[in-house]
Backbone as CSV, one residue per row, in Angstrom:
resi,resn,N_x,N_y,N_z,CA_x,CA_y,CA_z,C_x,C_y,C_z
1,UNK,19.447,8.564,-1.361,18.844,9.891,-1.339,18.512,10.281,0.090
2,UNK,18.404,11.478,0.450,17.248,12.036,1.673,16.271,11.991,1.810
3,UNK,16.216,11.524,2.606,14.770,11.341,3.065,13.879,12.936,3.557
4,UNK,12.672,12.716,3.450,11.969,14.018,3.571,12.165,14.188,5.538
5,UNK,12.656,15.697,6.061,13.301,15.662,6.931,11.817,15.570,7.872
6,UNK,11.654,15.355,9.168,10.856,15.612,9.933,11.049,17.078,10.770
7,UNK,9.954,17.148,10.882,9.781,18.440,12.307,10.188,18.121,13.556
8,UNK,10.793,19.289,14.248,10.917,18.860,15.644,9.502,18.874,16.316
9,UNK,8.965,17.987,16.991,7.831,17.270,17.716,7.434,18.172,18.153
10,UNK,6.222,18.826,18.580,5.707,19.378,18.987,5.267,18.483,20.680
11,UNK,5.030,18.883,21.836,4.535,18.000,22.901,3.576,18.126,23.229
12,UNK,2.837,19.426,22.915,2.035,19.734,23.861,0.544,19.822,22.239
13,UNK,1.120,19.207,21.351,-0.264,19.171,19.930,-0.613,17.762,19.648
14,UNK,-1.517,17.282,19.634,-1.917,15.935,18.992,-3.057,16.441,17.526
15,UNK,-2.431,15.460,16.824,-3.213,15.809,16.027,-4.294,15.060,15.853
16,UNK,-5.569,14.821,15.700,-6.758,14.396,15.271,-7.292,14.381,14.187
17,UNK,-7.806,13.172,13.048,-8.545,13.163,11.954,-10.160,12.701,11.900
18,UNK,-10.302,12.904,11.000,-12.120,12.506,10.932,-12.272,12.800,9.791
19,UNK,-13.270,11.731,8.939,-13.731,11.959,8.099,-15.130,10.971,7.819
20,UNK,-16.196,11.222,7.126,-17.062,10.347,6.880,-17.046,9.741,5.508
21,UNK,-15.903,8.990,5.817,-15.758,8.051,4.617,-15.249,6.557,5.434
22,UNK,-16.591,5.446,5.062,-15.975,4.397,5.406,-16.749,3.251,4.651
23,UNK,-16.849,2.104,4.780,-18.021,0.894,4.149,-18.474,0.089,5.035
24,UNK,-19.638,-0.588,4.806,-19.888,-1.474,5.546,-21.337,-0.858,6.620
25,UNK,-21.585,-0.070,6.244,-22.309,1.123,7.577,-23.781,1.065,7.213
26,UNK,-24.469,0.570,7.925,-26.330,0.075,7.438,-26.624,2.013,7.826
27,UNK,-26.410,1.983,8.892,-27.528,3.575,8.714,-26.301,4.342,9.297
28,UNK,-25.944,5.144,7.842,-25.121,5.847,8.509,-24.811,7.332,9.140
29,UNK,-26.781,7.686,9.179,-26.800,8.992,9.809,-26.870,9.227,11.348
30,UNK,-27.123,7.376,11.659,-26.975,6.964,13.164,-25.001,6.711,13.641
31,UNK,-24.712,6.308,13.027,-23.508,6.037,13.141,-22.647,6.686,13.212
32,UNK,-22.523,8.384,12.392,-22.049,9.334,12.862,-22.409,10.091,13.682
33,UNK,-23.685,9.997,13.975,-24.149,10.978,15.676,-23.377,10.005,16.720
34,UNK,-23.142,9.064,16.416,-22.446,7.871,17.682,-20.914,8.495,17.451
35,UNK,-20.585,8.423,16.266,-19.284,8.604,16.152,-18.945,10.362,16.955
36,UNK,-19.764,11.206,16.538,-19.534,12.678,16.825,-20.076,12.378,18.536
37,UNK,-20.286,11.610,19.265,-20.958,11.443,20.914,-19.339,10.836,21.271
38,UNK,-19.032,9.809,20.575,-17.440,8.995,20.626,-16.374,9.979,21.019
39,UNK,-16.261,10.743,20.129,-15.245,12.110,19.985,-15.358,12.980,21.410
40,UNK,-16.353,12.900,22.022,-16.641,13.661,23.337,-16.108,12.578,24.735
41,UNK,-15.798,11.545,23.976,-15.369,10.226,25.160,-14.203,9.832,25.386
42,UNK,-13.066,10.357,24.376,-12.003,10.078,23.955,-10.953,10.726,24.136
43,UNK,-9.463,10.394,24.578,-8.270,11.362,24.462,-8.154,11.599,22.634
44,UNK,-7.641,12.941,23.014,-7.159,13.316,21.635,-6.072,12.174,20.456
45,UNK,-6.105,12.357,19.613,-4.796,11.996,18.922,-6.000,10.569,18.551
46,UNK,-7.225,10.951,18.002,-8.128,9.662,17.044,-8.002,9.997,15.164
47,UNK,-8.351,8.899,14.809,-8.364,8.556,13.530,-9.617,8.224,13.140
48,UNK,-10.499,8.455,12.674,-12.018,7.789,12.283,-12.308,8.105,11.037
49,UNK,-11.973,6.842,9.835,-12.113,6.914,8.601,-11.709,5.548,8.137
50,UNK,-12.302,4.998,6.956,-11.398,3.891,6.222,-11.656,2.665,6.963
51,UNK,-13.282,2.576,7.938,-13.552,1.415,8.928,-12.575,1.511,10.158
52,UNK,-11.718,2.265,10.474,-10.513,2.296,11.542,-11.014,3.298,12.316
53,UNK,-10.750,2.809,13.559,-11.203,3.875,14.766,-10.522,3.715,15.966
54,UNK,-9.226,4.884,16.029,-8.581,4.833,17.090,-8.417,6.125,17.524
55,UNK,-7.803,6.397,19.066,-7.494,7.293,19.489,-6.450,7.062,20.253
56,UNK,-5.850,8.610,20.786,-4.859,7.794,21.781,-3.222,7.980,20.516
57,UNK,-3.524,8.171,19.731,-2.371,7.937,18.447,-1.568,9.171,18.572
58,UNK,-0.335,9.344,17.880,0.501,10.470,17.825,-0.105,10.796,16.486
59,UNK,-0.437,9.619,15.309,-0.857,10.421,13.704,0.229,10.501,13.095
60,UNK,1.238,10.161,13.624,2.619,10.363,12.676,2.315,11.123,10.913
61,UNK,1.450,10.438,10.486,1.105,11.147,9.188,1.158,12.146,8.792
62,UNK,0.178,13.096,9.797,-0.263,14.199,9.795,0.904,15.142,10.280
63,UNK,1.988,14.334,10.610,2.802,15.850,11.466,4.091,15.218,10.591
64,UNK,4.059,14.796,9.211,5.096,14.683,8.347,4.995,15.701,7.079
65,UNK,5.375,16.737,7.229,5.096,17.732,6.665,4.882,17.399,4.961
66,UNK,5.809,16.569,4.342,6.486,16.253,3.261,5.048,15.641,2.918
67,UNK,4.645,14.286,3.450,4.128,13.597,3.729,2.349,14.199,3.505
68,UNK,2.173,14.870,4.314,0.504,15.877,4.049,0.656,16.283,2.857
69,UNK,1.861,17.152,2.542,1.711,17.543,0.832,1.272,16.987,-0.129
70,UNK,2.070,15.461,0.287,2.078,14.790,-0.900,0.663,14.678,-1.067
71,UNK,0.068,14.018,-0.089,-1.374,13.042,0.309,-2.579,14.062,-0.167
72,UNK,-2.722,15.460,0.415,-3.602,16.100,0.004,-3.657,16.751,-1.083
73,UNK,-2.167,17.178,-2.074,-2.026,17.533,-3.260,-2.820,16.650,-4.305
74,UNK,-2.920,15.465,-4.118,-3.208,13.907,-4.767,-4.667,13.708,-4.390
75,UNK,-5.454,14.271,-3.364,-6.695,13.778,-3.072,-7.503,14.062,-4.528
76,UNK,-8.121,12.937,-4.611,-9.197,13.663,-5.961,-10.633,13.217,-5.917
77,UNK,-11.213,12.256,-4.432,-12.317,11.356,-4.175,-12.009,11.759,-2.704
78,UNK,-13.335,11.365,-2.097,-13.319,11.182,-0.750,-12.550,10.043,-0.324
79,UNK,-12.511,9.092,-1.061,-11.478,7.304,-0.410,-10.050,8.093,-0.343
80,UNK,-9.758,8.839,-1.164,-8.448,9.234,-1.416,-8.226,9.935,-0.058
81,UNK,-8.899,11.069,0.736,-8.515,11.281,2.062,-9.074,10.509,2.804
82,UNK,-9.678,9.463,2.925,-10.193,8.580,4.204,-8.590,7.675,4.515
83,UNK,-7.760,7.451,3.317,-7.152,6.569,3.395,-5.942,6.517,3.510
84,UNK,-5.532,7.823,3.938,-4.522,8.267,4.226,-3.524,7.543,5.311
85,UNK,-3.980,6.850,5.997,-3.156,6.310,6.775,-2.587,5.113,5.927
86,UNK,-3.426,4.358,5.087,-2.821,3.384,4.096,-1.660,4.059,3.170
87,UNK,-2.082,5.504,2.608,-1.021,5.724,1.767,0.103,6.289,2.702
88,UNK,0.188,6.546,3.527,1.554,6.514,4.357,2.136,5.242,4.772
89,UNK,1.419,4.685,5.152,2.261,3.066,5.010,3.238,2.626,3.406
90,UNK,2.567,2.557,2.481,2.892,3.209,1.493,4.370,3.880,1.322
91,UNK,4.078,4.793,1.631,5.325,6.318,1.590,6.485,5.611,2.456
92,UNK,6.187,5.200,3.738,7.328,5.010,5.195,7.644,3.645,4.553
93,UNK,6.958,2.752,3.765,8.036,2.013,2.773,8.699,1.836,2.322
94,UNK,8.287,3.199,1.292,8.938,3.459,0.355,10.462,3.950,0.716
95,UNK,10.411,4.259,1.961,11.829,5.234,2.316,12.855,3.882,2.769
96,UNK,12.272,3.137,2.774,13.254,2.247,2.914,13.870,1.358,1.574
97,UNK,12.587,1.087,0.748,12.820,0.667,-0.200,13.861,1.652,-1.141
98,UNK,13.182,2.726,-1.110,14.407,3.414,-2.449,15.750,3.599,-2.067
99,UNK,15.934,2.925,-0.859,17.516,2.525,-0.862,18.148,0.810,-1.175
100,UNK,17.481,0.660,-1.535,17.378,-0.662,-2.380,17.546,-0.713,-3.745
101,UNK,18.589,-1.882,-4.244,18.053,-2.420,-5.779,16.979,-2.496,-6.467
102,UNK,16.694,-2.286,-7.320,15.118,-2.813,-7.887,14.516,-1.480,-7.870
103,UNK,13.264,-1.613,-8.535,12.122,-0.615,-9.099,11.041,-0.846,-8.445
104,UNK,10.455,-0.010,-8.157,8.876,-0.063,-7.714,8.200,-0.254,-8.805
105,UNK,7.143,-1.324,-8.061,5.697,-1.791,-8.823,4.983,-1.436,-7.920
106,UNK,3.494,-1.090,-8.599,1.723,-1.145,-8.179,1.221,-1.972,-9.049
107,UNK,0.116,-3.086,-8.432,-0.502,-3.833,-9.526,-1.842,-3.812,-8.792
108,UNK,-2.360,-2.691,-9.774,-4.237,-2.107,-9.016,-3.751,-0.693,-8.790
109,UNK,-4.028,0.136,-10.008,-3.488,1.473,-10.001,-4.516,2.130,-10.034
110,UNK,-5.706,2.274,-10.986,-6.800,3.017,-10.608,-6.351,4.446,-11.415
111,UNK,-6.868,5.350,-10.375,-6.204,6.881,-11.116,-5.052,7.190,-10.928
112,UNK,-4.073,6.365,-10.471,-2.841,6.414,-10.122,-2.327,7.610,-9.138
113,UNK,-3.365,7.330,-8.015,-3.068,8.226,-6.489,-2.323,7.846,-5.805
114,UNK,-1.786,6.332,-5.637,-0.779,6.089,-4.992,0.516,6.008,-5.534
115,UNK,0.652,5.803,-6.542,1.829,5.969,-6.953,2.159,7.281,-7.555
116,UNK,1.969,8.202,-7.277,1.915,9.769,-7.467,1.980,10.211,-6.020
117,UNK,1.367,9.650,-4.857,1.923,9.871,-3.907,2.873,9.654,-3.475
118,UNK,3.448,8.592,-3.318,4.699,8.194,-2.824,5.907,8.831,-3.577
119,UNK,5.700,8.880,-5.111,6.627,9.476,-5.813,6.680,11.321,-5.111
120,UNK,5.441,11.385,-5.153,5.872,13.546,-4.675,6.156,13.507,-3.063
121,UNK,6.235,12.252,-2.897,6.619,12.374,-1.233,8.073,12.165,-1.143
122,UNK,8.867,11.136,-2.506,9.890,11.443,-2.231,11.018,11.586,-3.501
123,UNK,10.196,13.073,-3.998,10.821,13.766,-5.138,10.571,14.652,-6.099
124,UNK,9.379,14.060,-6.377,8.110,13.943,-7.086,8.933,14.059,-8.658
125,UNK,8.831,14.901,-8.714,9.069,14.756,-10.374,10.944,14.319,-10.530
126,UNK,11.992,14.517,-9.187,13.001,13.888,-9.440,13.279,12.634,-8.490
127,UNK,11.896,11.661,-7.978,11.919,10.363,-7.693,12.810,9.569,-8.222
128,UNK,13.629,9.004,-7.744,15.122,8.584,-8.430,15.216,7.205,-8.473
129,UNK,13.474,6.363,-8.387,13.268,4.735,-9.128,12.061,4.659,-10.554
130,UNK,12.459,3.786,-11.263,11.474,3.354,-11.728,10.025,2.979,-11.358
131,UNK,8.846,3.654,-11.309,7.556,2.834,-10.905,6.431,2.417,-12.231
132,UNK,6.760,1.171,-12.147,5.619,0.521,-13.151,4.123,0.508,-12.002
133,UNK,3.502,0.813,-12.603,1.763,0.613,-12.841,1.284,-0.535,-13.482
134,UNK,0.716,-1.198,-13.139,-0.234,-2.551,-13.714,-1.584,-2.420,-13.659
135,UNK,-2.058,-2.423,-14.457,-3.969,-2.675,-14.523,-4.300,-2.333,-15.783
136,UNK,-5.674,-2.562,-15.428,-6.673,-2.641,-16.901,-7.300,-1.035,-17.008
137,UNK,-7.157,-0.422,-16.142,-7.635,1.288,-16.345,-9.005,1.128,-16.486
138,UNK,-9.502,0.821,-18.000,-10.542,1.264,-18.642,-11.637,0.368,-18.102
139,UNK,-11.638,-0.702,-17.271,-12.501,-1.765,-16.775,-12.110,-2.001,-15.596
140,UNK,-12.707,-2.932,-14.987,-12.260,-3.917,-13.512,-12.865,-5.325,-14.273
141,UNK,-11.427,-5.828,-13.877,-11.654,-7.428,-14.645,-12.534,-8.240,-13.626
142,UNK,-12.786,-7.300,-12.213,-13.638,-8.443,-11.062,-15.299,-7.865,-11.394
143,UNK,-16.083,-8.902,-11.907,-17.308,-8.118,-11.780,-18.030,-7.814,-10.858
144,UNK,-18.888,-6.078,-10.738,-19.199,-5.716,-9.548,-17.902,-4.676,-9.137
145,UNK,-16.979,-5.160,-9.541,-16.322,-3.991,-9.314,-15.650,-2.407,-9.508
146,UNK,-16.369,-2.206,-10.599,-16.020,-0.809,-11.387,-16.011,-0.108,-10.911
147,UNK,-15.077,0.823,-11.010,-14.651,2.744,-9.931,-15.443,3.262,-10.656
148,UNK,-15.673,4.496,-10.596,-15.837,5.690,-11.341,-15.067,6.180,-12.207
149,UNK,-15.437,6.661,-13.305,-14.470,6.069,-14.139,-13.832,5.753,-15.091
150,UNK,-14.133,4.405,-15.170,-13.370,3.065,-15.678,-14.211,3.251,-16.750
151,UNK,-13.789,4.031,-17.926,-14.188,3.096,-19.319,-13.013,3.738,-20.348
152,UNK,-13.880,3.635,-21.654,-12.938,4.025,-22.709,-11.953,5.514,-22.563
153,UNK,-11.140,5.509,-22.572,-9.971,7.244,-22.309,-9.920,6.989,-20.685
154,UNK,-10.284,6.162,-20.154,-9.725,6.207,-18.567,-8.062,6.469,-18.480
155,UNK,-7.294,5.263,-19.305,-5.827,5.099,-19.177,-5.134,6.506,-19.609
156,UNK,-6.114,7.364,-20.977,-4.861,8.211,-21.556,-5.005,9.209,-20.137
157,UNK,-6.279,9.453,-19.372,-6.557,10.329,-18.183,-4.792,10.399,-17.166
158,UNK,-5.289,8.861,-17.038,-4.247,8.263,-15.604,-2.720,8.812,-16.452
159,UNK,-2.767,8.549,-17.786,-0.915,8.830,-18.435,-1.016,10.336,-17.974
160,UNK,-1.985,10.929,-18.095,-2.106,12.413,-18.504,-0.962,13.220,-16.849
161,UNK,-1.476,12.300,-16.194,-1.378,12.822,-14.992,-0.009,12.666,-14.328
162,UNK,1.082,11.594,-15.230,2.096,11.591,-15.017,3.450,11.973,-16.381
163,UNK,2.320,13.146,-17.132,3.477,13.547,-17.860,4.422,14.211,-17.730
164,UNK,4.678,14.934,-16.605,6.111,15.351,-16.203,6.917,14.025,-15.049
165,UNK,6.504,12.946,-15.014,7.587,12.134,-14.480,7.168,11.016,-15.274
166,UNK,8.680,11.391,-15.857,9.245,10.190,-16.747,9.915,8.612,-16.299
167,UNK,9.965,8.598,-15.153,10.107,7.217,-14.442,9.333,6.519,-14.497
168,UNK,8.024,6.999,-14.470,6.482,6.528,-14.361,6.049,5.676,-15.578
169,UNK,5.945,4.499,-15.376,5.700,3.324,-16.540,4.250,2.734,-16.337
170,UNK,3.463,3.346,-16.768,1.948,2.605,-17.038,1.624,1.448,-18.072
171,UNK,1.382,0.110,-17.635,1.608,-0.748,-18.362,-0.582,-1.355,-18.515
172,UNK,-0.714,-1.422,-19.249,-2.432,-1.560,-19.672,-2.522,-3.253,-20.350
173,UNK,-3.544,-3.862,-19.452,-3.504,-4.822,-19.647,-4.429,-6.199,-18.274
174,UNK,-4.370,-6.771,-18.545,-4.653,-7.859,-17.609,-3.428,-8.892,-17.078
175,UNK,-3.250,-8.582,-15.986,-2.157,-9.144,-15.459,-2.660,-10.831,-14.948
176,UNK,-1.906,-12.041,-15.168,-0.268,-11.664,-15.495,0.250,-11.278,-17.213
177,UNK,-0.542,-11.717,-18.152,-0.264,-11.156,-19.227,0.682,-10.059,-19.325
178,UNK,-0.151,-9.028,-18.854,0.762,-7.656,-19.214,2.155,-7.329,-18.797
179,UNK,2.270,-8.327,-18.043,4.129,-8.820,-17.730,4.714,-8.762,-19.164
180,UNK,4.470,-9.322,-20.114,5.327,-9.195,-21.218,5.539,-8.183,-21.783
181,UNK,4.751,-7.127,-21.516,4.923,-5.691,-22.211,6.179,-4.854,-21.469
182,UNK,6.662,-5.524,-20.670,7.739,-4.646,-19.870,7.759,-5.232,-18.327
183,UNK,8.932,-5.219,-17.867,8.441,-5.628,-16.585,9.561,-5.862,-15.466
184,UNK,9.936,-5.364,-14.341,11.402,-5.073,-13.992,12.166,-6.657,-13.613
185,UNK,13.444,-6.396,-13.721,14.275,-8.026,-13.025,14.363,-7.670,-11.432
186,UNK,14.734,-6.721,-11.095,14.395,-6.510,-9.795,13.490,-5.509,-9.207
187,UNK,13.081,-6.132,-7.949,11.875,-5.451,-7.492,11.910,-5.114,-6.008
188,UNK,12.037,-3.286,-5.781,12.101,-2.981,-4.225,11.027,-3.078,-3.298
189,UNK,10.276,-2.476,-3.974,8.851,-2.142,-3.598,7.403,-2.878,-4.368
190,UNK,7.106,-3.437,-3.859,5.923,-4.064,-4.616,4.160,-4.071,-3.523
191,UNK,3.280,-3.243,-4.486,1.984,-2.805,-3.790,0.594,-3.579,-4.732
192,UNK,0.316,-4.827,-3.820,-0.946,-5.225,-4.852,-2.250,-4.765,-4.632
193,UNK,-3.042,-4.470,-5.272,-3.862,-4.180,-4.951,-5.433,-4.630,-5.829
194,UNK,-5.791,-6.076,-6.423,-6.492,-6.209,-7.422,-7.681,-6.768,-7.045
195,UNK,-7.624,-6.402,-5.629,-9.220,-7.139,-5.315,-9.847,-8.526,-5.813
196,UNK,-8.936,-9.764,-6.166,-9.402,-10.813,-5.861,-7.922,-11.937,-5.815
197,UNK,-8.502,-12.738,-5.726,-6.983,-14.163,-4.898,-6.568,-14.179,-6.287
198,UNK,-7.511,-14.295,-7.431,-6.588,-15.068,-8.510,-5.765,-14.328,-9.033
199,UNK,-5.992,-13.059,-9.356,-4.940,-11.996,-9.981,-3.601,-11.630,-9.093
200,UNK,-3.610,-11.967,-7.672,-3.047,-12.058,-6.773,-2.112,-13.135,-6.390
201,UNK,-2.590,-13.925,-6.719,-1.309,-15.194,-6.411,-0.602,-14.938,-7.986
202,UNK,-1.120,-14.865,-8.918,-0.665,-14.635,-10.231,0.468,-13.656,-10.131
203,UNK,0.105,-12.807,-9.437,0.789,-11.601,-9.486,2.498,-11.967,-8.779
204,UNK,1.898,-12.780,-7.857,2.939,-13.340,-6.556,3.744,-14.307,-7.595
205,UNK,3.411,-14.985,-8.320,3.971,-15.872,-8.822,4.893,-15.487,-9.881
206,UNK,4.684,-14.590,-10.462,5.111,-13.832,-11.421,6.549,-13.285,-10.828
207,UNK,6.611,-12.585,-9.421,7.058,-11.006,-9.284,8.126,-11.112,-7.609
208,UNK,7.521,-12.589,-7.250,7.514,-12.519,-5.615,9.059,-12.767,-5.747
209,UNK,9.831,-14.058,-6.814,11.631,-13.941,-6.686,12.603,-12.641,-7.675
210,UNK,11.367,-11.775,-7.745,12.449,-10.842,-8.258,12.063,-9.827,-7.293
211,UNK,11.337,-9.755,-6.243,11.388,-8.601,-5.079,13.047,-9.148,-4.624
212,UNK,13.819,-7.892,-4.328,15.061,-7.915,-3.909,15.310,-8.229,-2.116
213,UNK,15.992,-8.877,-1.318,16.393,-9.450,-0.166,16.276,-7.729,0.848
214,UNK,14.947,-7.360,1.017,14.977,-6.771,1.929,13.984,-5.489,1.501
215,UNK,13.619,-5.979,0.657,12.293,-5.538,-0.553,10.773,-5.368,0.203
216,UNK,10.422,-4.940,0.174,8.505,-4.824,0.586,7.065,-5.179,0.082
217,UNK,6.811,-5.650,0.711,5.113,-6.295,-0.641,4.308,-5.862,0.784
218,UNK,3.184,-4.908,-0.110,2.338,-4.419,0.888,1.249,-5.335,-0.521
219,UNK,-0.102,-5.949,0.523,-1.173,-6.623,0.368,-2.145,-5.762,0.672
220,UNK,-2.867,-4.814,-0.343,-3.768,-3.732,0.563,-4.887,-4.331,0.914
221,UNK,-5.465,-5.900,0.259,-6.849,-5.659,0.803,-6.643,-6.706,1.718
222,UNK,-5.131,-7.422,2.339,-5.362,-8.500,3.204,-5.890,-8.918,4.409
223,UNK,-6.157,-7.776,4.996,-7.036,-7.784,6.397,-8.143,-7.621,6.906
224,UNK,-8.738,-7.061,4.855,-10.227,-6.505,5.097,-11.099,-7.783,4.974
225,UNK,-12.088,-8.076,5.622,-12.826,-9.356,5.969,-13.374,-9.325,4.289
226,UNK,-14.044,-8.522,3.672,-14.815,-8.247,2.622,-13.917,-8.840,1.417
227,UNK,-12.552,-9.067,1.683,-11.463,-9.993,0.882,-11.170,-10.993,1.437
228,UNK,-11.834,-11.524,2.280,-10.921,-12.695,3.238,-10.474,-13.645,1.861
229,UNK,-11.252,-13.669,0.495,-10.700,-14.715,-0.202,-9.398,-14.787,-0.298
230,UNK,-8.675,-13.442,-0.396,-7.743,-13.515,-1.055,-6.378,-13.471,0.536
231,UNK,-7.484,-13.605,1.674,-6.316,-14.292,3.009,-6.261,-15.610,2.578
232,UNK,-7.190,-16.166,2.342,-7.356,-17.571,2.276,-6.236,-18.373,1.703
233,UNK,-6.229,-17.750,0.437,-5.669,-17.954,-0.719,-4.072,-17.715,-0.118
234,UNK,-3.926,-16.519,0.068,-2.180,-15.613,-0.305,-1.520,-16.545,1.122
235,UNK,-2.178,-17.024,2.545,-2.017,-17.398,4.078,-0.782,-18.318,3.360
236,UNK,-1.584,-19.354,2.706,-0.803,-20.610,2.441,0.357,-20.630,1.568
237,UNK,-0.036,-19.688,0.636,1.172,-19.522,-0.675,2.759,-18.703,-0.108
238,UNK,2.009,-18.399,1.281,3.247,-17.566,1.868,4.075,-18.718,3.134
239,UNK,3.362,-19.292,3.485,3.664,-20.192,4.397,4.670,-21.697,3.566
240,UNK,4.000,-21.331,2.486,5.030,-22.372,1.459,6.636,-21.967,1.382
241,UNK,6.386,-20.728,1.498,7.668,-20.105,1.675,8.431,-19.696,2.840
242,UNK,7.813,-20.276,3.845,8.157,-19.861,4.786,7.803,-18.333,5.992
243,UNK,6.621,-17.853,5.105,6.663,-16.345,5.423,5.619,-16.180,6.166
244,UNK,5.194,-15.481,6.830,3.944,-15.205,7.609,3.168,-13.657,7.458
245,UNK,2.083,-12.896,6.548,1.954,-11.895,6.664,1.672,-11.283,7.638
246,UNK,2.380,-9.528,7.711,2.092,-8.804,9.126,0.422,-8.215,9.064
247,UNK,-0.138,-8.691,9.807,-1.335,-7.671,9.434,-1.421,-6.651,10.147
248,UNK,-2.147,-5.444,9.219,-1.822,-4.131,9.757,-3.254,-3.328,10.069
249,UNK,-4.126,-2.917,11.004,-5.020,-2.390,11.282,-5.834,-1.255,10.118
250,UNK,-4.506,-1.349,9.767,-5.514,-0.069,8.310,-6.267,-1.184,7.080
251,UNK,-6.260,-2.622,7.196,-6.716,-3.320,6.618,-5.515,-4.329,5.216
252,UNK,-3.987,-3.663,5.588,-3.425,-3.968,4.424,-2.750,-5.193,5.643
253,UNK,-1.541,-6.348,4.106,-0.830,-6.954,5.386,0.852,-6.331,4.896
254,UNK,1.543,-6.642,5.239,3.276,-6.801,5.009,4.296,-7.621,5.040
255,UNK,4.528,-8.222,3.837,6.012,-9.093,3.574,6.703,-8.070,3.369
256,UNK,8.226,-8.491,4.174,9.417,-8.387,4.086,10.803,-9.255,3.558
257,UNK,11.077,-9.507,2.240,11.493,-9.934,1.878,12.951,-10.947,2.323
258,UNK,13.232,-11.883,2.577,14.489,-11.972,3.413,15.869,-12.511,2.088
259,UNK,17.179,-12.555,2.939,17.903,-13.097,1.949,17.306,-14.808,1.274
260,UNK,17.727,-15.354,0.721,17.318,-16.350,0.115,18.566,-17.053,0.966
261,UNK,17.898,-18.540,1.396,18.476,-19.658,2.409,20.140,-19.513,2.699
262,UNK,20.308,-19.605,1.370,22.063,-20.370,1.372,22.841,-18.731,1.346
263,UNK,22.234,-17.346,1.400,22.985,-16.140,1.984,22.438,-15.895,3.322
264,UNK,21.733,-16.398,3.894,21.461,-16.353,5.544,22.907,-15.672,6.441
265,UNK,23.709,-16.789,5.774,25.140,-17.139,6.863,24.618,-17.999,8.348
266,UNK,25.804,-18.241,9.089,25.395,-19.218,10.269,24.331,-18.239,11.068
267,UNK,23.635,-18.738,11.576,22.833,-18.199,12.315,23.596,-19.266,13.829
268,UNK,22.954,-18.063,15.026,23.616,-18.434,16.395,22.083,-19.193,16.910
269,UNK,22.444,-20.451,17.094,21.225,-20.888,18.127,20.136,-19.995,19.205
270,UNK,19.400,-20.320,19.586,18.563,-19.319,20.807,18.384,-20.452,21.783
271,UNK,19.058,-20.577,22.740,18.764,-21.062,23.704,17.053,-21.606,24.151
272,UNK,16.690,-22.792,24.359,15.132,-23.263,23.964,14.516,-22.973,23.086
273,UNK,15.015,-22.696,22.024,14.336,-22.787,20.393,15.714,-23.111,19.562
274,UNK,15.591,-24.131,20.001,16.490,-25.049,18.412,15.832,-24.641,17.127
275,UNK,17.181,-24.694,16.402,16.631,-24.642,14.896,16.244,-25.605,14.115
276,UNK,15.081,-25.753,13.671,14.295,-26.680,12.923,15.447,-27.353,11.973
277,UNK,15.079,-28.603,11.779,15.629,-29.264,11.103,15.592,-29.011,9.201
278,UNK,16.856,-28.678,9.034,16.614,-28.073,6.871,15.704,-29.210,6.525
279,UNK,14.641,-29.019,5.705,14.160,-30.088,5.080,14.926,-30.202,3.489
C-alpha cells in the first residue's frame, strides 16, 4: 500500500508541544511554573508531556499531516494527547510492518486508542491487515490498576467503536488463555502493553516465533522505571535469544525481528570482530 504522503518541510517552522499531563510529580503547581520558566530557556522544537522533556526536536509527529488526524481524531483522555509521541512510534511501525506477512496484534488495549490510531493513520476503515486486540476490558487483572472505566459493558463500548472496521478483532479474556479464542499464525506487528512481567513473558512465549523475520514488538512500558519489573524479567528472556531491546526515550523499548539462524546466509567477517563461535 501507500504510505500516508508527507509535506514538503517547512524550514523556517518548528513545531512545539506542551501539555500538563505526566506522573510521578509531588507538587505539581511548582513544577509547571518551572516548566513554563524552562520554555523561556530553550530553542524551539520542545516536547513536555508523558515524563519526556526535550527541545531542540523537529516533532516529526506533528508535521505528519495524516498522522495529527489520526492522533487527535482518537484523543478521548488527557494520556491520550500527552502520548502522542508513543502513538507515533506506533504508526512509523506500522508503515513498515504492513508491508509484511502477518497481522497486527495489541495485547493491553484499553479503549482501543491505539489500535484505531494506527489503523486511521493508515486507512482507517480500508486498513488492509488484520488487528487483533487482547485484554480483559471490563477489569485490570494487575491490582491497583484499573482505568476509568473498566467494568461491566466496558468491552461492548471498546466493540462499539470499531464497528465500521471489520478487520478489527477484539478478543476478551485473560491472556495467555484468550489465545485459544482466535489468534494469528503470523505476526507483523506486535504492541504489548499489560503492565506487569508475568502477562508479558506469557505473551512473548506464546506470540514471539510467529512475529514474521522483520516483524516489530514494541514493549510500551519497558523503559519506564515504575515497570522496571518487567525490564528485569523481558532483559534476559531476550538475551536467550540472542536479542537486545532498543530503548526508546518515550519510555517504550523495540525488537526487531531477524531471519531465524539457518536463513541468515553466509555472513562476511568484520575485520577485528570475529564471529562468535555457533554454540
Amino acid at each position: 500500500m501507500d504510505l500516508p504522503a508527507l509535506k514538503p518541510l517547512p524550514m523556517n517552522e518548528i513545531v512545539s508541544f506542551s501539555t500538563q499531563k505526566s506522573w510521578g510529580i509531588s507538587d505539581p503547581v511548582r513544577f509547571y511554573q518551572l516548566i513554563d520558566e524552562l520554555k523561556t530557556l530553550i530553542s524551539p522544537g520542545h516536547y513536555i508531556g508523558d515524563n519526556l522533556i526535550t527541545w531542540g526536536r523537529n516533532n516529526s509527529l506533528f508535521e505528519d499531516d495524516a498522522f495529527r488526524k489520526a492522533w487527535t481524531d482518537n484523543i478521548q483522555n488527557d494520556a491520550d494527547q500527552a502520548i502522542a509521541w508513543r502513538r507515533y512510534i506506533l504508526a512509523t511501525a506500522a508503515c513498515h510492518c504492513v508491508h509484511l506477512p502477518g497481522d497486527f496484534v495489541e495485547c493491553g488495549v484499553y479503549t482501543g486508542t491505539g489500535i484505531k490510531t494506527v489503523a486511521d493513520y493508515l486507512g482507517g476503515t480500508a486498513f488492509p491487515k488484520t488487528f487483533w486486540g487482547f485484554d480483559t476490558y471490563d477489569y485490570h487483572p494487575v491490582q491497583g490498576h484499573d482505568f476509568a472505566g473498566q467494568q461491566a459493558g466496558f468491552f461492548e463500548q471498546v466493540c462499539a467503536r470499531f464497528a465500521a472496521y471489520p478487520q478489527v478483532r477484539l478478543i476478551k479474556g485473560l491472556i495467555p488463555e484468550s489465545f485459544v479464542q482466535g489468534c494469528p499464525e503470523q505476526v507483523a506487528f506486535l504492541h504489548i502493553d499489560l503492565n506487569n512481567a508475568e502477562g508479558e513473558l506469557a505473551t512473548l512465549e506464546a506470540l514471539f516465533d510467529r512475529v514474521v523475520p522483520g516483524g516489530v514488538i514494541v514493549l510500551d512500558d519497558y523503559e519506564w522505571a515504575a515497570y522496571r519489573k518487567q525490564k528485569q524479567a523481558e532483559d534476559p528472556w531476550f538475551a536467550a535469544r540472542g536479542y537486545r531491546v532498543m530503548p526508546l526515550p518515550t519510555g517504550q523499548g523495540m525488537v526487531i525481528k531477524r531471519c531465524p539462524p539457518e536463513q541468515d546466509g553466509p555472513r562476511t567477517p568484520v575485520p577485528g570482530f570475529p564471529r562468535p563461535t555457533d554454540s
